[in-house]
C-alpha angles and dihedrals in degrees: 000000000000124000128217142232111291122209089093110130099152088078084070121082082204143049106277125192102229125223097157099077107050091213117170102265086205081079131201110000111241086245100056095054092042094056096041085057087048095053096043096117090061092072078085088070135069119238130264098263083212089058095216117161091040084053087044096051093042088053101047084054085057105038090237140126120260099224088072091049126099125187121215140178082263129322082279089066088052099044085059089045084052099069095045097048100050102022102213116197090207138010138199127218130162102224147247092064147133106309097211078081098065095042099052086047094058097040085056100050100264129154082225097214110190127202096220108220124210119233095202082075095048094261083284120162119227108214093223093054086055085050098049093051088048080061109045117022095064099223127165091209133037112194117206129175110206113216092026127246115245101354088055090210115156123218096217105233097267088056103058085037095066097036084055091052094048094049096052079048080064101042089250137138131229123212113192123197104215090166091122091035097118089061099069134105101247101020127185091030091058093059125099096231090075087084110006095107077083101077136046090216104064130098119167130200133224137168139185087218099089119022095028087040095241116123087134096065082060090217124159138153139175142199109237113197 
């Protein structure tokens, strides 16, 4: 049985302390409230349904191009947008993992095949049994987080980058979940996107709702190669 998003505290008559969302407990960053005071007035406008300086500025933090960037309500919104865009008919997933994934597979349409992982051995992913799934299962999308939710285990950057080439071997693409990226060590060098521009099948999520403390602006974006 899947589970769903946490971060839902309204379901509670009481306080309650919450361990389900991750979010940063350093909280909103000063320049995030100071700017949202600033741009108050602009709530009189709509938005620019191309969305350009938030692309722009999403881009300039990845060292991207915005052409390639796409914004969504959260990476949740894009992750649906993910399967009907693309369709896929099957989709590979080492679990646990974050359960929005196997919802938004089934909803689109899509056979959800999971990896199970064993937590004597710490939930860790062995990159030859990822290989051996690309091989064998047939899918037309592999979903990763990296690091993982809720594991947090953290593929190193050789290795994704030969999962990736072997699934494009395969005519697969490879979604990464980058939303815990800034956590990391050795951030942003551990992140995909440092040499992403390389493939075509290739499309990486990111989100201000865990690392910037901001899961209630609802604000996501992804590279897509």
């Amino acid at each position: 049985m899947m589970d769903f998003h946490g971060g839902n505290i309204y379901r509670y008559p009481y306080p309650v302390i919450d361990f389900s969302a991750n979010i940063n407990p350093l909280g909103v960053p000063p320049r995030v409230r100071k700017a949202v005071v600033e741009k108050l007035d602009l709530l009189v406008h709509y938005p620019d349904p191309e969305y350009i300086a938030p692309r722009e500025a999403a881009a300039r933090y990845c060292r991207v191009s915005k052409e390639n960037v796409i914004l969504g309500n959260g990476a949740t919104e894009i992750i649906f947008q993910l399967f009907r865009a693309l369709k896929p008919d099957r989709v590979l997933a080492p679990v646990p993992l974050f359960s929005e994934y196997e919802r938004a597979a089934r909803l689109g349409g899509a056979e959800f095949v999971p990896i199970v992982l064993d937590w004597e051995n710490g939930f860790a992913l062995s990159p030859q049994l990822l290989f051996e799934n690309l091989q064998q299962v047939g899918a037309q999308m592999l979903m990763l987080c990296n690091p993982n939710n809720p594991t947090g285990k953290l593929l190193d950057r050789d290795t994704m980058k030969a999962v990736i080439e072997t699934a494009k071997s395969l005519s697969v693409t490879v979604v990464v979940d980058e939303t815990f990226i800034e956590f990391t060590e050795d951030y942003p060098d551990s992140s995909v996107l440092s040499f992403a521009s390389e493939f075509d099948n290739v499309v990486v999520l990111r989100a201000l709702t865990k690392f910037f403390a901001l899961p209630g602006l609802r604000a996501g974006y992804a590279w897509v190669g």
